[in-house]
N, C-alpha and C positions, 0 to 999 in steps of 0.2 A: 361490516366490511364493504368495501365498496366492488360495485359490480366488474366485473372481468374488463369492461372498455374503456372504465374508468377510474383503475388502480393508475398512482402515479407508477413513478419509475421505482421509489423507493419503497411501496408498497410490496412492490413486484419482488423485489432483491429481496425485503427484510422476510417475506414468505420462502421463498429459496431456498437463504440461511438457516430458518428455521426446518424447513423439511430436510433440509441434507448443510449439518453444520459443514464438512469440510468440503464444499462447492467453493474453492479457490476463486474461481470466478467473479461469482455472485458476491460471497464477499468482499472481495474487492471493489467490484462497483460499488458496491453500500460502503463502502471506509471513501470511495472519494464521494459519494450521493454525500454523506454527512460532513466532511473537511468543513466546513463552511456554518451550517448550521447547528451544529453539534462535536467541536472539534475532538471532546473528551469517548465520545461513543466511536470516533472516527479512527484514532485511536487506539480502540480496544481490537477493533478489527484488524489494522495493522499491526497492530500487537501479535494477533490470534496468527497470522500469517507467518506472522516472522518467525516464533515458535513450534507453529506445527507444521507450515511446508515454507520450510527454509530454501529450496530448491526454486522456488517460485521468483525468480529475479525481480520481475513488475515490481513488485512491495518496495523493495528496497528505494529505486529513485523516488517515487512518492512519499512513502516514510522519509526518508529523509529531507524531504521538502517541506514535508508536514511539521516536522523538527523543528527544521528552521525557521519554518515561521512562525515557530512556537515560543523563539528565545530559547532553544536548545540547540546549540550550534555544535555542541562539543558530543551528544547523543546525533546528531546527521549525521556527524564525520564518522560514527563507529559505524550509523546501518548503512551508509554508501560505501564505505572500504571493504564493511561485509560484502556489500553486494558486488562490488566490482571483483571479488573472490569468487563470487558462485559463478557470474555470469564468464569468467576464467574457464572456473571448472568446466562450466557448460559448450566451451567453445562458441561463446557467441560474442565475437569484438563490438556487432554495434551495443550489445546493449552494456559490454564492458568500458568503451568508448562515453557514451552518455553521463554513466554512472563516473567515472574518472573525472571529465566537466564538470559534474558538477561538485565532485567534490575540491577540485581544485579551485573551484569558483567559491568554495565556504574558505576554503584555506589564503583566499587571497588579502 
């Protein structure tokens, strides 16, 4: 493993996840470190979020960006509608606000 000054970013997070799976955080940064180079492991972590802390709003607009430009357009529209629910629940307009954009920008 590479030394403490010189782990990347993703080195960093995938240790994280692995000492503390439900680190919301970490893993999210490692679902978007990966979007790009690994879209299917990318993913799993959004996945892993959206089922075990559903309460977690972040996930939602990513995932469902993820979706989309995935050629899953009809899967965005379910995790953004989720999310503009939670983020309801949660009383938070900007990030119910964001989430709403963008799903009306899949719906257009």
């Amino acid at each position: 493993m590479a030394s403490e000054a010189a782990k990347t970013r993703r080195e960093f997070l995938e240790e994280t996840v692995r000492a503390n799976p439900e680190n919301t955080f970490a893993r999210y940064g490692l679902a978007m470190e990966l979007v790009s180079s690994e879209p299917a492991a990318a993913w799993d972590h959004f996945e892993y979020l959206l089922q075990h802390h559903p309460e977690y709003h972040a996930t939602y607009y990513q995932a469902g960006m993820f979706l989309a430009k995935q050629g899953r357009p009809e899967d965005a529209r379910k995790v953004l509608a989720e999310g503009v629910n939670v983020a309801g629940r949660q009383g938070n307009p900007h990030a119910q606000a964001e989430l709403q954009a963008a799903l009306d920008d899949l719906n257009d």
